[in-house]
N, C-alpha and C positions, 0 to 999 in steps of 0.2 A: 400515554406514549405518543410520541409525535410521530405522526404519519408520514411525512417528507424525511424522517431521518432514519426510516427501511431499509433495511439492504437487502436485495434477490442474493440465494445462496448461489455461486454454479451449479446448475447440476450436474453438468458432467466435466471433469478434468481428466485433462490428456495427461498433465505431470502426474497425477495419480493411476490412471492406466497405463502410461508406456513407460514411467520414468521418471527421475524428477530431475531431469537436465536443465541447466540454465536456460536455453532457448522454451523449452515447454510450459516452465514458470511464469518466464513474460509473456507468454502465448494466453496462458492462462487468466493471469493479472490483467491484461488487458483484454479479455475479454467481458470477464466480470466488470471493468470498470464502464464495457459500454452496453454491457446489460443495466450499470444502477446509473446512465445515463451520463456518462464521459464523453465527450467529443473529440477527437483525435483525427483531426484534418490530415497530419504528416503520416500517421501509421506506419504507411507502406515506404516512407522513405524513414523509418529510423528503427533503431536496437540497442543493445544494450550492450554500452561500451564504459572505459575507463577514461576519466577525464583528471585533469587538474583542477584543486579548486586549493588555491595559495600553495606552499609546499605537501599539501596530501595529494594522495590520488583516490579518485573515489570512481564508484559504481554506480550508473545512472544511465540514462536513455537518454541517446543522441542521434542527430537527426543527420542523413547520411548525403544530403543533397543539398546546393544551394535551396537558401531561405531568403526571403527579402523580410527588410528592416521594418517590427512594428506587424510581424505577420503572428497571427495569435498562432500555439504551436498545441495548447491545448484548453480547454475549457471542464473543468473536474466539479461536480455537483460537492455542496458544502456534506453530505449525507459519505461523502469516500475520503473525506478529511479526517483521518483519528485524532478525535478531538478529546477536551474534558468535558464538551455539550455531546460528541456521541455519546462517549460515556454514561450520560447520567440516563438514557435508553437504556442502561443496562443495569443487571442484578449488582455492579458498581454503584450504581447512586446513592448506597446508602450508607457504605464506610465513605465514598468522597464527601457527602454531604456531613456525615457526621462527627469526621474528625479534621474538616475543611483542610481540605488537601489545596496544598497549591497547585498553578495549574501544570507546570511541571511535572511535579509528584505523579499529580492523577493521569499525564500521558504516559510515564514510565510503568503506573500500575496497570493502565489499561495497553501498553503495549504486550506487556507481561501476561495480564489474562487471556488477551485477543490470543496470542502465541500456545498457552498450555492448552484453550479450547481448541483451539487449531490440530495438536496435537489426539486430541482424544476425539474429536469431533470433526476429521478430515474435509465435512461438506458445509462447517459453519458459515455465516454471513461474509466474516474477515481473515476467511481459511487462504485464499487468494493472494495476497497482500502479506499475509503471515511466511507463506513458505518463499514469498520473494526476500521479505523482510532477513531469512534464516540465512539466506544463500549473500547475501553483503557482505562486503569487508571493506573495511578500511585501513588504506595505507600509510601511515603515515609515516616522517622522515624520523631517523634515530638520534638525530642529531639537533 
């Protein structure tokens, strides 16, 4: 196991004590993220709002105050990226290795696993990250 690619679990979530309201969620997420060492200089200036990205509208963290140009807005340890190399940390490494998943694949299967552990094991590593994951939508146009 590689040691740099750990995740601290939260141990304590607000969304699972008070609630699972969107605000508690990103409260949550990002906490966890600057427990497994996430830098988040804007924090206090941004939320989670709806933006445009081509004709969709999507669901993301924006940043609620002037920014100057080329200002890093966050810095995320390679270890909170769900990857196919998290992955292979996990009891996943050995159908990905074995039936050499593409790297695709193995993000869609390990979204999937991260998600049902989530479910059954509310304090997992990528329990954090999963219930923001749940609460997404995507809008896109009909047309």
């Amino acid at each position: 196991f590689d040691e740099r690619m750990r995740l601290r679990p939260l141990e304590y979530s607000r969304a699972l004590a008070l609630g699972a309201d969107e605000n508690t969620i990103f409260e949550d997420l990002v906490q966890w993220m600057l427990l497994n060492g996430a830098k988040l200089p804007y924090l206090n200036r941004s939320r989670v709002g709806r933006v445009s990205h081509g004709p969709a509208l999507i669901r993301g963290v924006v940043v609620t105050a002037p920014v100057y140009e080329k200002t890093i807005f966050s810095v995320v340890p390679e270890r909170l990226l769900l990857s196919r190399e998290a992955m292979l940390e996990t009891p996943l490494r050995v159908p990905i290795l074995r039936e050499r998943l593409s790297i695709f694949v193995s993000l869609i299967l390990a979204i999937l696993y991260e998600m049902r552990r989530a479910q059954e094991v509310p304090t997992s590593e990528w329990a954090p990250y999963m219930r923001f994951l749940s609460t997404v939508t995507l809008e896109t146009p009909t047309q």
